[in-house]
N, C-alpha and C positions, 0 to 999 in steps of 0.2 A: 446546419453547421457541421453534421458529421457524417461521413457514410457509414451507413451500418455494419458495425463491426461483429466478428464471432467472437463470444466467450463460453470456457466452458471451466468447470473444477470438477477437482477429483481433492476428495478428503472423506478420511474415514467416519466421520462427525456429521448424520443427514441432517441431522436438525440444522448445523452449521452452513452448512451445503445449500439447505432450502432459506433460511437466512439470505445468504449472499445471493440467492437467486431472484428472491421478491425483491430486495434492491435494487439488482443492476438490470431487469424488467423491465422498470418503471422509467431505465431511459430509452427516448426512442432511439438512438442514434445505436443501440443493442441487441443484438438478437444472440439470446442466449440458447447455445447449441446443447449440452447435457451435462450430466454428471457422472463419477465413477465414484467408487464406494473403498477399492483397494489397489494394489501397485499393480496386477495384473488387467483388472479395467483399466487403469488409469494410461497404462498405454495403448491401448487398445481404443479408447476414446480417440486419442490423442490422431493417428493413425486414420479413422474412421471419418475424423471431423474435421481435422486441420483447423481448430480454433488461430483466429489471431491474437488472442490471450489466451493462455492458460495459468490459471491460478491453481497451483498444486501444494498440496498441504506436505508438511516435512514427516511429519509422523504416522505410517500408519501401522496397525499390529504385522503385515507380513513383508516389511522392509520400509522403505526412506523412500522419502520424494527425492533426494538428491539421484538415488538410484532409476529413480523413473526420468528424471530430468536427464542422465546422461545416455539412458537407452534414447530418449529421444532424438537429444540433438546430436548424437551417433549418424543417427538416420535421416532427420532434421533440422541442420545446423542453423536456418534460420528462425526456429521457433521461438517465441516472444514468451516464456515463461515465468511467473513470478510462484516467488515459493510463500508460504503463509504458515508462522510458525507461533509457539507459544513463547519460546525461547529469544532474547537478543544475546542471541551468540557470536563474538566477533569473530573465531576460528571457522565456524562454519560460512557467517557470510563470506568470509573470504575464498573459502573452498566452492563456493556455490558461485561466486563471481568468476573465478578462473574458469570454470568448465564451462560460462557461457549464457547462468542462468542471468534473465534481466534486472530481478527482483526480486527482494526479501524483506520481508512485512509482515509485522509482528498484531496478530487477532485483535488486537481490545483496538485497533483504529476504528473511528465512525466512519459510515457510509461516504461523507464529503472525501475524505484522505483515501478511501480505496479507491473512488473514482480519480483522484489526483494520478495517484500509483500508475493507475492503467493507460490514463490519456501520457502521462511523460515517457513510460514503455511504449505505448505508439507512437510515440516522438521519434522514436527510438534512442532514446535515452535510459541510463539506468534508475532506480529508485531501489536503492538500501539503507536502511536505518542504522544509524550508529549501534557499533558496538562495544561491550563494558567500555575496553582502553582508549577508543575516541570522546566516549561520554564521559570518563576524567578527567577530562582535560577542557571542560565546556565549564566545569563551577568558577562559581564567581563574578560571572559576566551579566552586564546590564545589557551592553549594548546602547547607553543614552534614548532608550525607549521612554516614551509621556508616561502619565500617568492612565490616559486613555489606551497607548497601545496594550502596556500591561494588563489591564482589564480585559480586553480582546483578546490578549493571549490566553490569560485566566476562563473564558468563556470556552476557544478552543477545546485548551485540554479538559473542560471539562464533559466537551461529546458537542456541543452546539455548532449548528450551520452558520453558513453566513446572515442566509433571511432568520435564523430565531437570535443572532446574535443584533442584527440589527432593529429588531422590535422590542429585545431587552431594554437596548442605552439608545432606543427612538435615531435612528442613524437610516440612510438608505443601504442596500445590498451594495452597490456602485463605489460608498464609500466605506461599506467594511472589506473592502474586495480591496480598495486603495490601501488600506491602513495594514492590509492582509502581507500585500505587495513590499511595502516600507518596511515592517517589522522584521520579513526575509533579509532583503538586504540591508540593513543596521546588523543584525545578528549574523550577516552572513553566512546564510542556509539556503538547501536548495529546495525543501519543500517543507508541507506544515505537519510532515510527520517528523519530520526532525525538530520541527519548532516545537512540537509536544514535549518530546524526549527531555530537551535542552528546559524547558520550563518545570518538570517535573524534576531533573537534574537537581533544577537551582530552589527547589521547593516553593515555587512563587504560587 
């Protein structure tokens, strides 16, 4: 289904690092090229490897991934970089979007929503998650969702895949993938990390 793409990260956090790396492993359509530890590895990586993702953390002790992100795409305007932050900061996503970066996605996502992230940056598409002043502006709203999709969203945000979501409520993958599908567009969102957000938002 996909050719083997390169990934690689750079964050000051190995534990975090070897996290995201036993994940994205286990797909084949991945070959994960390495890791960096700080801002001077991490372009140097960058440089060495020419990942088709680079997932770069915002914080590390000897300066910013925004910093590393604009040495790169100085030098490599078409790099496909997503930043990974603790922080939803809308000031920053926005400063990180102008310079070019693809992506801003905020740790506590599950494994399903990282690989979301990566396949719609290989789209070449963006994926940033709302920030504060967009997420004000989302209470309130049902969206005329069932009682079933609300439960599916509830499973979501709370870390579940599609296959444990559908062995939960006895369903196939096929059709929590459909209901996955519906729920987006009812709430009119572009991916299921924004559908987290917006569920958490409305504290369902």
């Amino acid at each position: 289904m996909h050719n083997r793409i390169k990934i690689a990260i750079a964050d000051d956090h190995k534990i975090f690092a070897e996290g995201i790396r036993s994940v994205l492993k286990e797909q084949e359509w991945i070959n994960w090229v390495g890791e960096a530890f700080n801002t001077r590895d991490a372009i140097q990586l960058y440089i060495d490897r020419r990942p088709d993702i680079y997932l770069l953390d915002y914080h590390f002790p000897d300066g910013t991934g925004y910093q590393v992100a604009e040495k790169i795409l100085s030098q490599f305007p078409e790099a496909k970089i997503i930043l990974l932050s603790m922080e939803n900061d809308n000031d920053i996503m926005l400063e990180c979007k102008a310079l070019g970066v693809r992506g801003y996605i905020i740790k506590n996502l599950s494994s399903d929503e990282l690989i979301e992230a990566i396949e719609t940056v290989l789209h070449n598409q963006s994926f940033f998650m709302w920030g504060e002043e967009e997420a004000a502006l989302m209470k309130d709203a049902e969206g005329g969702l069932s009682k079933r999709e609300k439960e599916i969203v509830s499973l979501i945000t709370k870390g579940f895949t599609s296959q444990e979501i559908a062995d939960a409520i006895n369903l196939s993958v096929l059709t929590i993938n459909t209901h996955r599908r519906n729920i987006l567009r009812k709430l009119n969102l572009k991916n299921t990390a924004m559908m987290v957000q917006y569920a958490r938002i409305n504290k369902w």
